[in-house]
C-alpha positions, 0 to 999 in steps of 0.5 A: 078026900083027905090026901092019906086016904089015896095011894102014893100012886094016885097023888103022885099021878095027879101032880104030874098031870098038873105039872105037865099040863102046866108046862105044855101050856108054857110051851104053848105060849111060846108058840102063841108069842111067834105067831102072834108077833109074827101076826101083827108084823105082816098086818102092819106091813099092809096099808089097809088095817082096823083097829078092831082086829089089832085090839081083839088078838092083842086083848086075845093074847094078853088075856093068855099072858095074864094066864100064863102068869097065873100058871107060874104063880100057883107052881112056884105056891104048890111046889115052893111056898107049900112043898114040904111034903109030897101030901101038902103039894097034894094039896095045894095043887087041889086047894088053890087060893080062891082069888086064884079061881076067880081071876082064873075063871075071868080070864078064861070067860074074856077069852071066849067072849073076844074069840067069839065077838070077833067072829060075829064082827066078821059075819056081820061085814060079810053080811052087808052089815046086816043086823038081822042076819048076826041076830042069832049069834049076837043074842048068844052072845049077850046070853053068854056075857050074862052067864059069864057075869052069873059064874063070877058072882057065884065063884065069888060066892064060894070064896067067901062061903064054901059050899059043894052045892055052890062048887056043883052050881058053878061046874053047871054054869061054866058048861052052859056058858061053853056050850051057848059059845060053842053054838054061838061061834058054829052059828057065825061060822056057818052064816059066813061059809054060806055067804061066801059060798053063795057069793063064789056060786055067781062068779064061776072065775072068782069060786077058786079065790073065794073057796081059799078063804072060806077054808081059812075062815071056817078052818078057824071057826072050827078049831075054836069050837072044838076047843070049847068042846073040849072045855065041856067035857072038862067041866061036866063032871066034878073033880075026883083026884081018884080019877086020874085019867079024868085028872089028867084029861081036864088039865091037858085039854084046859091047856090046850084048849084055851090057848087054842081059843086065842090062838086060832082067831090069830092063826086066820088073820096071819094066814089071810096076809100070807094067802097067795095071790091067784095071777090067773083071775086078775082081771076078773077079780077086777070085777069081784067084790072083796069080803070085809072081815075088819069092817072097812071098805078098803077099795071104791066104785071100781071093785062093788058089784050087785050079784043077783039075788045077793046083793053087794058084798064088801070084802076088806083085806082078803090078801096083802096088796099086790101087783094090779089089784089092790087088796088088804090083809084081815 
């Protein structure tokens, strides 16, 4: 709808909610910097680290830089380059340039695709690298790297030849590759908290240690998948700038929740390093095989065990090495 058909209030409502929700997500990358930086100090400061840890939430936040870029970009074109009038940043903050989209749309789709691939990594070394367990959220994921590749060919598309049957085509398949995400993600999640929870069940000592990371682990996997829910609802419907709730609610939670998605991952990591240590289960714990999240088997023939009907379970980096008992950090 052309911009002199929508009152002075509906214009200017849409661009402050793209104003705003441009700033909060600056004011989250601040926050993301902190932690991130802070992350990577307190693993480094450990002996026991994987690289796939370090690359997945550096890729994490370096996706999320390149975001951020992009923000600062389209505010200075809406606001600078084409800000003569109120209707023409209108305009621009709608009519972005079409690489803009593109690269958007990539950079978000890595981002999903990273959270959820190190997700899987964990559940399937907390699994006795068990390729039949993943199976469900690997096939999710291959799913949606296609779907993520089928929603880059179509926005290209729709640079090149603008139709609202390609825009439609495109809102259809951003849900569907949040929604298989999503399921992906609950999936991995849940086959991790069952693992742990069953492994704790055969040490009555050890439940307490074990219930400690089962929250950091599964707190995580649910702020993620809350943040892909979000993301849905902002791509279930098309864009109506006379909608303003719905105008503003798609750039808030856009903000929020991809930040989130690489926020969270690194969230967990850092709470791993700094978890307490429980002093009154040492020698127990002596016994108590430790959940390898990072993919290596940070300790040897005194700290492996066969629990029955389980199995052995390898545990790498529950906690920053301490005291006795040696342990490394996720």
């Amino acid at each position: 709808m052309p911009p002199h058909f929508l009152s002075i209030a509906t214009q200017q409502s849409d661009i402050g909610s793209a104003l705003d929700s441009n700033l909060l997500f600056i004011f989250l990358m601040g926050i993301y910097t902190v932690v991130y930086f802070g992350t990577i100090y307190l693993y480094c400061k450990n002996r026991f680290q994987q690289r796939m840890v370090v690359a997945t939430i550096t890729a994490l936040y370096s996706l999320s830089v390149l975001q951020l870029g992009l923000q600062w970009y389209i505010l200075k074109w809406a606001f600078v380059t084409n800000g003569a009038t109120r209707a023409d940043i209108f305009i621009a903050t709608l009519a972005t340039p079409g690489w803009f989209d593109v690269l958007v749309i990539v950079c978000q789709e890595l981002i999903v695709i990273l959270a959820d691939l190190l997700l899987i990594w964990r559940c399937f070394f907390v699994w006795n690298r068990s390729l039949k367990v993943i199976l469900l959220p690997a096939f999710l994921l291959v799913a949606e790297i296609g779907v993520a590749i089928s929603q880059v060919v179509t926005m290209t598309g729709i640079v090149n030849h603008f139709t609202d049957k390609g825009v439609e085509r495109s809102g259809h398949i951003q849900v569907a590759l949040f929604c298989i995400s999503f399921s992906s993600s609950m999936a991995a999640t849940l086959l991790i908290a069952f693992r742990i929870n069953a492994v704790s069940n055969q040490e009555n000592p050890s439940r307490r240690r074990f219930r400690r990371v089962i929250e950091i682990v599964v707190q995580s996997g649910v702020v993620y998948s809350l943040a892909l829910l979000m993301s849905v609802a902002c791509n279930v419907r098309s864009i109506d700038p006379n909608n303003v709730v719905y105008m503003a609610y798609s750039g808030y939670a856009s903000s929020l929740a991809f930040i989130l998605a690489g926020l969270a991952p690194t969230i967990m990591v850092a709470r791993v390093c700094v978890a307490p240590d429980d002093n009154t289960h040492l020698s127990t714990l002596q016994h108590v095989s430790r959940i390898e999240f990072q993919g290596q088997s940070a300790s040897h023939e005194d700290e492996q065990f066969e629990t029955d009907g389980i199995g052995e379970m390898q545990v790498d980096a529950i906690l920053p090495s301490t005291g006795k008992l040696e342990k490394s950090s996720a």
